[in-house]
PAZAFI-207110 format. One record per atom (N, C-alpha, C): residue number from 0; atom name; x, y, z negated. Coordinates in steps of 0.1 Angstrom, whole numbers, always signed. Example, Ala and Ser with C-alpha at 12.3 -4.5 7.8 and 13.67 -1.06 7.14 Angstrom:
BEGIN
REC resi name    xx    yy    zz
REC    0    N  +132   -57   -78
REC    0   CA  +123   -45   -78
REC    0    C  +132   -33   -78
REC    1    N  +128   -22   -71
REC    1   CA  +137   -11   -71
REC    1    C  +129    +0   -79
This chain:
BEGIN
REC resi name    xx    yy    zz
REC    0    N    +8   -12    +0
REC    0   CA    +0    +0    +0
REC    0    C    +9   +13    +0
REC    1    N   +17   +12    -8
REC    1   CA   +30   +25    -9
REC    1    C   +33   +26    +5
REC    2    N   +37   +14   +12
REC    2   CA   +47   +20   +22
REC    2    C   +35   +21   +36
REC    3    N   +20   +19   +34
REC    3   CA   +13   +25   +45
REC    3    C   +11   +42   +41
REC    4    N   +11   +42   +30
REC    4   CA    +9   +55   +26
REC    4    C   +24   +67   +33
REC    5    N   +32   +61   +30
REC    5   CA   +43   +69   +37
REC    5    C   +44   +63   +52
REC    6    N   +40   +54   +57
REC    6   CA   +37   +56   +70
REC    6    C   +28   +68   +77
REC    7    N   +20   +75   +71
REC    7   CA    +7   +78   +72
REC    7    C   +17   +96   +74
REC    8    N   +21   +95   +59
REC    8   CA   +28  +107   +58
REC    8    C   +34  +115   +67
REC    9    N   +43  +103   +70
REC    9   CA   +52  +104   +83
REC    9    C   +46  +111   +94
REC   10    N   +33  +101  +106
REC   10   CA   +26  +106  +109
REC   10    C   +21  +116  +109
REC   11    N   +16  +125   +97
REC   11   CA   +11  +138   +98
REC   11    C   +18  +143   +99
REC   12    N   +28  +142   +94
REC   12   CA   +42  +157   +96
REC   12    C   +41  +153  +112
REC   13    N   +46  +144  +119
REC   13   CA   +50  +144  +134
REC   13    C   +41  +151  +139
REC   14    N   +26  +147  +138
REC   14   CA   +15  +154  +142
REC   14    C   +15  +170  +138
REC   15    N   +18  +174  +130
REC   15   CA   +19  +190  +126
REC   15    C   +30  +198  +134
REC   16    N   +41  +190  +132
REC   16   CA   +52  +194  +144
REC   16    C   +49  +195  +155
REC   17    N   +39  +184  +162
REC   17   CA   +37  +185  +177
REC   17    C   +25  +197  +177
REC   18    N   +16  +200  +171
REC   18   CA    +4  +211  +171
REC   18    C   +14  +219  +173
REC   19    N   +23  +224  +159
REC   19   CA   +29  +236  +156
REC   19    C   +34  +240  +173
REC   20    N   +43  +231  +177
REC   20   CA   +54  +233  +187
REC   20    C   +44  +237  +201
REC   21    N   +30  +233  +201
REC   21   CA   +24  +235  +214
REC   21    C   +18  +247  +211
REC   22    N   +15  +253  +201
REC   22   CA   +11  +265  +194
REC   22    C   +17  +278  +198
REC   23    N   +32  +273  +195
REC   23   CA   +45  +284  +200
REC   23    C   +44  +285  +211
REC   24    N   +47  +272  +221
REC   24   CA   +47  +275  +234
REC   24    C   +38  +285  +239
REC   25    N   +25  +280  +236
REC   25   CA   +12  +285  +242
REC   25    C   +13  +299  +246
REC   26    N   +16  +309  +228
REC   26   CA   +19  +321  +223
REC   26    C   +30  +325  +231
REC   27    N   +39  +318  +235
REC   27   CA   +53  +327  +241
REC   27    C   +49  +327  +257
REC   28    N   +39  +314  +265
REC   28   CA   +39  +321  +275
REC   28    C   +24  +331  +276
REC   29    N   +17  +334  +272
REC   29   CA    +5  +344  +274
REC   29    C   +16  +358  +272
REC   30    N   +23  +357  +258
REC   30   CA   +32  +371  +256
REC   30    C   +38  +376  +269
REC   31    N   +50  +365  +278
REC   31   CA   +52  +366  +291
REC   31    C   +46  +371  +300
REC   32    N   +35  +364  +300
REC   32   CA   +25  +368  +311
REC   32    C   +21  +385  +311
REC   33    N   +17  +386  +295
REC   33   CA   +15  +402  +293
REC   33    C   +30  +410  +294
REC   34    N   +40  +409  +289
REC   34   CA   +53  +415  +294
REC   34    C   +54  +412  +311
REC   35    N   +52  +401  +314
REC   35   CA   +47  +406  +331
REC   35    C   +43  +417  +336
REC   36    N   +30  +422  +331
REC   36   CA   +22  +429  +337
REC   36    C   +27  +443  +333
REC   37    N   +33  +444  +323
REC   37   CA   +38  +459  +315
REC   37    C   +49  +461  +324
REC   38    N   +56  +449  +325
REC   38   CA   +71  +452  +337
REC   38    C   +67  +456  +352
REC   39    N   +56  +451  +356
REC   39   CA   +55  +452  +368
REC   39    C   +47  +472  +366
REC   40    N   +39  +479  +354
REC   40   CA   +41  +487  +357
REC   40    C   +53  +497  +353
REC   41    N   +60  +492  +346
REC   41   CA   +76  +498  +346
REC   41    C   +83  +500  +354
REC   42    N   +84  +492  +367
REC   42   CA   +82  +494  +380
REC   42    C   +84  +498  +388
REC   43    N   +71  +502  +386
REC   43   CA   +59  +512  +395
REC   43    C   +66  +525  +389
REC   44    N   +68  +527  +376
REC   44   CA   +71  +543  +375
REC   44    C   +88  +543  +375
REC   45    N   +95  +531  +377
REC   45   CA  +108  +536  +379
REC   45    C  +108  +541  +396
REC   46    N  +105  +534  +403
REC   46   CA  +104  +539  +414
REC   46    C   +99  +548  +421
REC   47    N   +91  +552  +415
REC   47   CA   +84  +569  +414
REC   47    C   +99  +580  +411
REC   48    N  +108  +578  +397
REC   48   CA  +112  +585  +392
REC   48    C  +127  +578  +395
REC   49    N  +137  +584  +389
REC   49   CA  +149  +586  +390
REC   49    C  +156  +571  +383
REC   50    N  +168  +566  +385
REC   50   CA  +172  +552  +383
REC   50    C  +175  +556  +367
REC   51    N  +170  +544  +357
REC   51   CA  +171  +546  +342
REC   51    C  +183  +544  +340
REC   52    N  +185  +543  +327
REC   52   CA  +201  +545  +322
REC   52    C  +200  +528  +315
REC   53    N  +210  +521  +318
REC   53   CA  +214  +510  +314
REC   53    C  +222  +505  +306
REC   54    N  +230  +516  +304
REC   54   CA  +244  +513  +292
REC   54    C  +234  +515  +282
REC   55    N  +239  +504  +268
REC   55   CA  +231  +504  +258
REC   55    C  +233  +512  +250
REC   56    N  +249  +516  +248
REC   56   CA  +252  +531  +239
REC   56    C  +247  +541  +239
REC   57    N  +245  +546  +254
REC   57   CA  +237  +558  +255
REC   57    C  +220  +555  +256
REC   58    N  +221  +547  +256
REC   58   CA  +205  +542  +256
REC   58    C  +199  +548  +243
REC   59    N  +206  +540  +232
REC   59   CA  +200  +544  +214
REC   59    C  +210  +556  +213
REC   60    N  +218  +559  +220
REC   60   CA  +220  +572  +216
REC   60    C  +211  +584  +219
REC   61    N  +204  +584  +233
REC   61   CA  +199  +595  +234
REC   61    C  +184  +589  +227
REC   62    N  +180  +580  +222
REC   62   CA  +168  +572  +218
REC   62    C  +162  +589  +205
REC   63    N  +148  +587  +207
REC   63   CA  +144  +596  +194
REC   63    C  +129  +592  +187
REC   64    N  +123  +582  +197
REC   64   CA  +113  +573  +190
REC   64    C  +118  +557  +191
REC   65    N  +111  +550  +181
REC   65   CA  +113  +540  +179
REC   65    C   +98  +532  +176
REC   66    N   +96  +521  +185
REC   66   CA   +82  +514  +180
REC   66    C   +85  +505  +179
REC   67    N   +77  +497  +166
REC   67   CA   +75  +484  +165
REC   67    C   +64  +475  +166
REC   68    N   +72  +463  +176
REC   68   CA   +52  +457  +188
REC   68    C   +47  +449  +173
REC   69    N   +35  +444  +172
REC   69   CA   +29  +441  +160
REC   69    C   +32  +424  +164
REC   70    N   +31  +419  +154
REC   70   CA   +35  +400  +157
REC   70    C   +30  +396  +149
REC   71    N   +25  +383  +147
REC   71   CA   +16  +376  +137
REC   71    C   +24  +370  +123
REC   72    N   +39  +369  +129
REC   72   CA   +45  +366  +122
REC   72    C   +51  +375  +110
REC   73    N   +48  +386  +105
REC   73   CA   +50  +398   +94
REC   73    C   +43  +410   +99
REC   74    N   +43  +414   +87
REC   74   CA   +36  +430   +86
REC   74    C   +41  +440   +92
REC   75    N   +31  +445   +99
REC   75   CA   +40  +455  +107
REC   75    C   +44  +468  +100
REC   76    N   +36  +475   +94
REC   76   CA   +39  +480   +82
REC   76    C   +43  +481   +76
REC   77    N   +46  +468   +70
REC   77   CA   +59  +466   +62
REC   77    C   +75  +465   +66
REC   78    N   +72  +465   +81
REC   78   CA   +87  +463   +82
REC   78    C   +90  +478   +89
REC   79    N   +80  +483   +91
REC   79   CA   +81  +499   +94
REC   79    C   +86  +507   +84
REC   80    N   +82  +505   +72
REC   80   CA   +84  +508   +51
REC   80    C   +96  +501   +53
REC   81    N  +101  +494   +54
REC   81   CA  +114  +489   +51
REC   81    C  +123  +496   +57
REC   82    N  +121  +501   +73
REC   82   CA  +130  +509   +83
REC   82    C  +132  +520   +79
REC   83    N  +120  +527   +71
REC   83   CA  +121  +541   +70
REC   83    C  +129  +543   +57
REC   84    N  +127  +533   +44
REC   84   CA  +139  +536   +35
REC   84    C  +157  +537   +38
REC   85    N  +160  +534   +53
REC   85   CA  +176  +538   +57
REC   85    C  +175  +547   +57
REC   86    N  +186  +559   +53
REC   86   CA  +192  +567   +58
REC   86    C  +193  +570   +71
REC   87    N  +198  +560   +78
REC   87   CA  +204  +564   +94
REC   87    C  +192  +567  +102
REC   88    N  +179  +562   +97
REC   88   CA  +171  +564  +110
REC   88    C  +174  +580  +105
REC   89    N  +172  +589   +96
REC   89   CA  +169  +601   +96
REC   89    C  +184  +609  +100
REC   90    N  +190  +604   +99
REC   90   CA  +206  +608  +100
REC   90    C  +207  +610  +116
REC   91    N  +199  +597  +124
REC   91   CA  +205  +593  +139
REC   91    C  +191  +597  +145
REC   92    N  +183  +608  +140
REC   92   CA  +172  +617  +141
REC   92    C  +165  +607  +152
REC   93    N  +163  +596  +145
REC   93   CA  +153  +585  +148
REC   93    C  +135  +585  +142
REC   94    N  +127  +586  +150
REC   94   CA  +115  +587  +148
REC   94    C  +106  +573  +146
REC   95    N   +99  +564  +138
REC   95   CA   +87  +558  +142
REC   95    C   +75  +564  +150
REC   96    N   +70  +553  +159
REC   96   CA   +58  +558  +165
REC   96    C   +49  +549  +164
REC   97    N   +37  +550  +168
REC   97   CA   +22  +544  +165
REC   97    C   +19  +539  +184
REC   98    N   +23  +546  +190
REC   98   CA   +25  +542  +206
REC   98    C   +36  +542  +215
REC   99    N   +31  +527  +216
REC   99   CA   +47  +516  +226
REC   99    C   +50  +530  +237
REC  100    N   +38  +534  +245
REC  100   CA   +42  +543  +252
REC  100    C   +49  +557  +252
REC  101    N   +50  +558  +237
REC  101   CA   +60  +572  +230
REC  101    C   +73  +564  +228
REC  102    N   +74  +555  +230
REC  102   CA   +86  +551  +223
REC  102    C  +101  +551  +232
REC  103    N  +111  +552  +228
REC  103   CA  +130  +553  +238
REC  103    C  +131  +537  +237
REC  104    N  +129  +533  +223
REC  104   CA  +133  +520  +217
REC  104    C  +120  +512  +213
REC  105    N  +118  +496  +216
REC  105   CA  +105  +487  +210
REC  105    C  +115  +479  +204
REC  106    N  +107  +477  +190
REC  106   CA  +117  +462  +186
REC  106    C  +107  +456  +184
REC  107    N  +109  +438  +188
REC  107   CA  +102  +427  +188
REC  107    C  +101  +419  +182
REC  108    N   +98  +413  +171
REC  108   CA  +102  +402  +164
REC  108    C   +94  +392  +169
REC  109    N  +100  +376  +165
REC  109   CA   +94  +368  +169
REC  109    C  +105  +357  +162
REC  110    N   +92  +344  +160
REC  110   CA  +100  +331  +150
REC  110    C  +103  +324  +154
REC  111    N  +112  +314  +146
REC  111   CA  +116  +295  +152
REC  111    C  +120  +292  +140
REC  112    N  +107  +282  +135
REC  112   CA  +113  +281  +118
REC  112    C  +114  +288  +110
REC  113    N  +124  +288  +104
REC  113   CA  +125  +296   +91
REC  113    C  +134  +311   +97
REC  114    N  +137  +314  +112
REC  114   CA  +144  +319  +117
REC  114    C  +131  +330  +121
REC  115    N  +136  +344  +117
REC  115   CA  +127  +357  +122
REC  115    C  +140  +363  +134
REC  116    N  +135  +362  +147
REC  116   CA  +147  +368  +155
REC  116    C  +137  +378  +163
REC  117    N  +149  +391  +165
REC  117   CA  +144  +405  +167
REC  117    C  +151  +408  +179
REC  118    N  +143  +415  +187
REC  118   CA  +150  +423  +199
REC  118    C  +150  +435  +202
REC  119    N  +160  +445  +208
REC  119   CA  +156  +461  +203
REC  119    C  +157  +460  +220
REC  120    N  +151  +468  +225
REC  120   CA  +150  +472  +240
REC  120    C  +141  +483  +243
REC  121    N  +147  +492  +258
REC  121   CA  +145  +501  +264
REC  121    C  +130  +493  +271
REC  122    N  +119  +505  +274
REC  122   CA  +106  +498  +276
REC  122    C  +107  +502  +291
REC  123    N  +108  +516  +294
REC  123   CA  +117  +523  +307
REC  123    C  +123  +509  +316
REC  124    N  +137  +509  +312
REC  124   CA  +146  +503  +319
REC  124    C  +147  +485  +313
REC  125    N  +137  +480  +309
REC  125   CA  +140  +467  +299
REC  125    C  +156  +464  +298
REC  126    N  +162  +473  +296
REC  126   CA  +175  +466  +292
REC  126    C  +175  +462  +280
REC  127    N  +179  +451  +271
REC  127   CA  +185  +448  +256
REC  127    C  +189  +452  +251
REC  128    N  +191  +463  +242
REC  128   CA  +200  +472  +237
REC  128    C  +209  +463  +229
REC  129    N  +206  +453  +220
REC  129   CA  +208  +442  +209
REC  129    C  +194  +432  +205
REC  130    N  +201  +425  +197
REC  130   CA  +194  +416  +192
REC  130    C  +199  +411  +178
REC  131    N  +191  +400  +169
REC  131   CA  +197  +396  +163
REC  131    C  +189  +387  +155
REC  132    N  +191  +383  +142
REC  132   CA  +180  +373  +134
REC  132    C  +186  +373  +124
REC  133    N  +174  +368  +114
REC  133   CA  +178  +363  +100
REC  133    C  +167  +352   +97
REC  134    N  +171  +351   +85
REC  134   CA  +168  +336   +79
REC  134    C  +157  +337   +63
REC  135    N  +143  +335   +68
REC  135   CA  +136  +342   +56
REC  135    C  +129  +329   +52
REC  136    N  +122  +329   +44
REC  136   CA  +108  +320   +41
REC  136    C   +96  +326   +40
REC  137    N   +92  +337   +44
REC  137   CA   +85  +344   +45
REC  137    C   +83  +357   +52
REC  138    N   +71  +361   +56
REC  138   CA   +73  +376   +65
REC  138    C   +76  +387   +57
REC  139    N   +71  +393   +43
REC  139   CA   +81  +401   +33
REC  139    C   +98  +399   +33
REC  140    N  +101  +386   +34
REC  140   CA  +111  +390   +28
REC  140    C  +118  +389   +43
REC  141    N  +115  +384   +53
REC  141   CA  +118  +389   +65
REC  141    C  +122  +400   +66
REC  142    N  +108  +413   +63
REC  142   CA  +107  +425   +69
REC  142    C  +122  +433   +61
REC  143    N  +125  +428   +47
REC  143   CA  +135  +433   +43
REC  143    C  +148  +428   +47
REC  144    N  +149  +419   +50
REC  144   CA  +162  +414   +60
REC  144    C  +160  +419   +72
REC  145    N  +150  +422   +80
REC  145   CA  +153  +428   +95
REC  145    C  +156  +437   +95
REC  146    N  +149  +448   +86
REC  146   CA  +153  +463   +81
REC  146    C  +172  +465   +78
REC  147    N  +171  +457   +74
REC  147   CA  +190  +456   +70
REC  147    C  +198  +452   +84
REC  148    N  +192  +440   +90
REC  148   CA  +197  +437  +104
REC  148    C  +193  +449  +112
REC  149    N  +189  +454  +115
REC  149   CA  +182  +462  +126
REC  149    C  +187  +474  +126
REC  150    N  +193  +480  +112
REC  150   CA  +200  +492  +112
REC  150    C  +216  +487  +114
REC  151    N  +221  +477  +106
REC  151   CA  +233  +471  +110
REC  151    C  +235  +469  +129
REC  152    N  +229  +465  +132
REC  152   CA  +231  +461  +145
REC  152    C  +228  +474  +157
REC  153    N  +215  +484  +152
REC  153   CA  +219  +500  +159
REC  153    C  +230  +507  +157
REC  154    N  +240  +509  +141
REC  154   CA  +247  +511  +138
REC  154    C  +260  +506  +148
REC  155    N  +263  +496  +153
REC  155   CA  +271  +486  +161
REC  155    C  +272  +496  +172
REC  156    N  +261  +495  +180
REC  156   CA  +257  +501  +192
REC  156    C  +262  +513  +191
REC  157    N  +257  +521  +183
REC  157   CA  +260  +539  +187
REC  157    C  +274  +537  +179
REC  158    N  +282  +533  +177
REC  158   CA  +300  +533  +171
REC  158    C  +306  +527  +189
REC  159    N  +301  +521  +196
REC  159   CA  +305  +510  +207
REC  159    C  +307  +523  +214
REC  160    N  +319  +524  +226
REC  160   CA  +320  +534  +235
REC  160    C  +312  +533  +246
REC  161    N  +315  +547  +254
REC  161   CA  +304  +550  +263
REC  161    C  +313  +543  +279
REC  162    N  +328  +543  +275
REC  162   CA  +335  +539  +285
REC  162    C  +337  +527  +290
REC  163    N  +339  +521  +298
REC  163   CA  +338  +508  +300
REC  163    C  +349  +502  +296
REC  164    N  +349  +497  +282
REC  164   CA  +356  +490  +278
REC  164    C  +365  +480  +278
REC  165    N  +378  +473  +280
REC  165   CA  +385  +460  +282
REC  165    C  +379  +452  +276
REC  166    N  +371  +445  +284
REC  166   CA  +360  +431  +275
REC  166    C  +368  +419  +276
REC  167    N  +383  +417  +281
REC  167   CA  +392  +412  +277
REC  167    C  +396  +405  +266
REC  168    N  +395  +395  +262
REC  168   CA  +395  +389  +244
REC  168    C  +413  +397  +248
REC  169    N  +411  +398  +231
REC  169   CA  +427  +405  +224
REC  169    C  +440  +398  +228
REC  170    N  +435  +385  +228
REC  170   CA  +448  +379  +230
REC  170    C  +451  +377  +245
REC  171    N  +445  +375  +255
REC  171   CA  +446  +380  +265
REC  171    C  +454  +393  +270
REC  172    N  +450  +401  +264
REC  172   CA  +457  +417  +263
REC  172    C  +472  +415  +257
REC  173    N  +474  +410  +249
REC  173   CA  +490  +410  +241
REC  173    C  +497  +397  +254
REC  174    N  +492  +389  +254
REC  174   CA  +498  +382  +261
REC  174    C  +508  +390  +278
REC  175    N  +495  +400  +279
REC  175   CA  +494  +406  +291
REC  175    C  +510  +419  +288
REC  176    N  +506  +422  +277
REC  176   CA  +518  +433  +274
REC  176    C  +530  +431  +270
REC  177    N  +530  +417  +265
REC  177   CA  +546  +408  +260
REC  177    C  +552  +406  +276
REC  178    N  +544  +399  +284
REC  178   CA  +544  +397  +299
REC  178    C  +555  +411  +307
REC  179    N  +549  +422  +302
REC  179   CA  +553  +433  +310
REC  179    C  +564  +443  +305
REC  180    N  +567  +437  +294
REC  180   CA  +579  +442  +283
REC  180    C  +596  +431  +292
């Protein structure tokens, strides 16, 4: 009797796993499909207007609103209340907005497990400005790890030069300079 009972167990988890897993899928392609249709009018108005700017430095550099898209997985509000206790948004005369269409910068969150992973990008130009994730058990304590990730990681960006940098690993470079000595 014990060991049908942990047969049974077993079962349900697999079964919860396979709902959960078709669940996500489902959610990530409708999301797609609607980021389809917002891209295809992004578009429409790059083509109208002048070619966007694609370097990510100057992207969050000249950035002065910031939106965040709402997700089922945490409070949006709350992770809005967590952004606004940094310094730097006010320092890097960074604004919240209430409309994706006011915004320089969207950040996205979205889950896998116990993993909250975030995406900052231009709505304009969809370029990535960054990305990143953390590791929560929950959407509170998420929103206060993203809030920490999310200024860490703009912080990155606007320090990063505007010049085109040697993306050369280091040792590559010394090898290159012992070479020419």
């Amino acid at each position: 009797m014990k060991r049908v009972l942990e047969v049974l167990g077993w079962l349900t988890a697999v079964a919860l796993f396979a709902f959960a897993g078709h669940a996500v899928l489902a959610q990530s392609a409708a999301a797609q499909d609607a980021q389809g249709r917002q891209g295809a009018a992004h578009a429409r108005e790059r083509r109208a207007g002048e070619r966007p700017e694609t370097n990510p430095v100057r992207i969050v550099r000249e950035a002065r609103t910031v939106y965040v898209r709402p997700t089922k997985h945490l409070d949006k509000k709350y992770l809005e209340y967590k952004l606004q206790k940094h310094d730097e948004l006010r320092d890097w005369d960074l604004s919240l907005v209430e409309d994706e269409r006011a915004a320089d910068l969207v950040v996205s969150v979205d889950k896998s497990m116990l993993n909250y992973i975030f995406t900052i990008s231009d709505p304009r130009s969809s370029v990535i400005v960054t990305s990143g994730k953390c590791v929560a058990v929950n959407g509170q304590v998420a929103a206060e790890y993203l809030g920490r990730e999310i200024i860490k990681k703009l912080k990155n960006v606007r320090a990063g030069s505007d010049r085109g940098r040697d993306r050369r690993p280091a040792r590559d470079a010394e090898e290159e300079g012992e070479s020419e000595s």
